[in-house]
KOLVORO-900869 format. One record per atom (N, C-alpha, C): x, z, y. Coordinates in steps of 0.1 Angstrom, whole numbers, plus 5000, padded with zeros to 4 digits. Last residue first. Layout:
N
XZY
...
! end
This chain:
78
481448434972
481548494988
480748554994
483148554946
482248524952
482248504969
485748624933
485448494934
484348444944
486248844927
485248834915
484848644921
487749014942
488548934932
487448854924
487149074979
486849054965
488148974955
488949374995
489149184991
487949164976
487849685002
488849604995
488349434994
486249705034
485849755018
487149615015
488349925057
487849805051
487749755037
489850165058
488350145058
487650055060
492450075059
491750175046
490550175048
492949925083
492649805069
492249915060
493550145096
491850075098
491649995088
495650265089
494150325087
492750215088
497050075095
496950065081
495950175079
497050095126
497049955115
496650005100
497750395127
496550315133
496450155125
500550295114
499850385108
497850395116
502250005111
501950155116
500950225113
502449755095
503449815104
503449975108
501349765060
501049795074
502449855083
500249665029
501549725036
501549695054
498149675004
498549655018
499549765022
499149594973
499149724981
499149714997
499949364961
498949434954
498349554964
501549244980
500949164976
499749194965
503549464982
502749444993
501649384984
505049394957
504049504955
502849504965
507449284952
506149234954
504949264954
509749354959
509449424943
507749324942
510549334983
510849244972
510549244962
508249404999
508249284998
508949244988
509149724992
507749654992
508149454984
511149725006
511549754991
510149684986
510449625036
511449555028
511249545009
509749925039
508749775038
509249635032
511950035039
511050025029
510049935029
513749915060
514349925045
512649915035
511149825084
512249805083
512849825068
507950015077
508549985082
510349945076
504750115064
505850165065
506750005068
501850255054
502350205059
503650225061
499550135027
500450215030
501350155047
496750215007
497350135019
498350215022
494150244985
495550274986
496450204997
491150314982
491750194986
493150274986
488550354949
488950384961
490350264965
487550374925
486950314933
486950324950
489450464905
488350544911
487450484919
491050294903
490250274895
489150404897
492550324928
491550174923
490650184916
493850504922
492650514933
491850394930
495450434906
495150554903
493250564914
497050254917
496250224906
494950304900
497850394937
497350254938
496450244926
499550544920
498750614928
497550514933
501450354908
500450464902
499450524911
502950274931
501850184925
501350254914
504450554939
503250424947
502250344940
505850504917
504950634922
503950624933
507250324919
506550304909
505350454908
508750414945
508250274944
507150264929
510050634933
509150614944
508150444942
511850494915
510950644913
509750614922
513250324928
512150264919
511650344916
513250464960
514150414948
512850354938
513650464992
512450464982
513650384978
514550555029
515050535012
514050545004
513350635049
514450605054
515050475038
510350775068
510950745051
512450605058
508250725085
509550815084
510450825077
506350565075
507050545083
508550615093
504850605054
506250645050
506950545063
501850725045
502450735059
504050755056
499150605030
500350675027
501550655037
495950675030
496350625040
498250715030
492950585010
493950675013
495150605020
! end
């Protein structure tokens, strides 16, 4: 799933924690959560540290294509 807040101006910790539910939410379905977005909110990303769970993408062609790439292993293997 592709979340398109490149229009988005403001995200408060409502938002921001409504993100990473949804993230979570898809994960455990066995699906990908990517978002893209730009300048304040990509920002709110970076500080909360969330990019670093949730790809965060300049634009929206960018962050479709990383959605249909099978997720990072975690299991160590190669």
């Amino acid at each position: 799933m592709v979340l398109d807040l490149i229009g988005l101006t403001y995200i408060d910790s409502a938002g921001i924690g409504m993100v990473a539910s949804c993230a979570k939410a898809m994960a455990k379905a066995g699906g990908r959560l990517v978002v893209a977005a730009t300048g304040k909110i990509n920002h709110m990303f970076e500080v909360t540290r969330l990019n670093r769970v949730i790809g965060v993408f300049p634009d929206l062609p960018t962050a479709s294509a990383a959605a249909c790439e099978p997720p990072p292993s975690t299991s160590g293997e190669a």
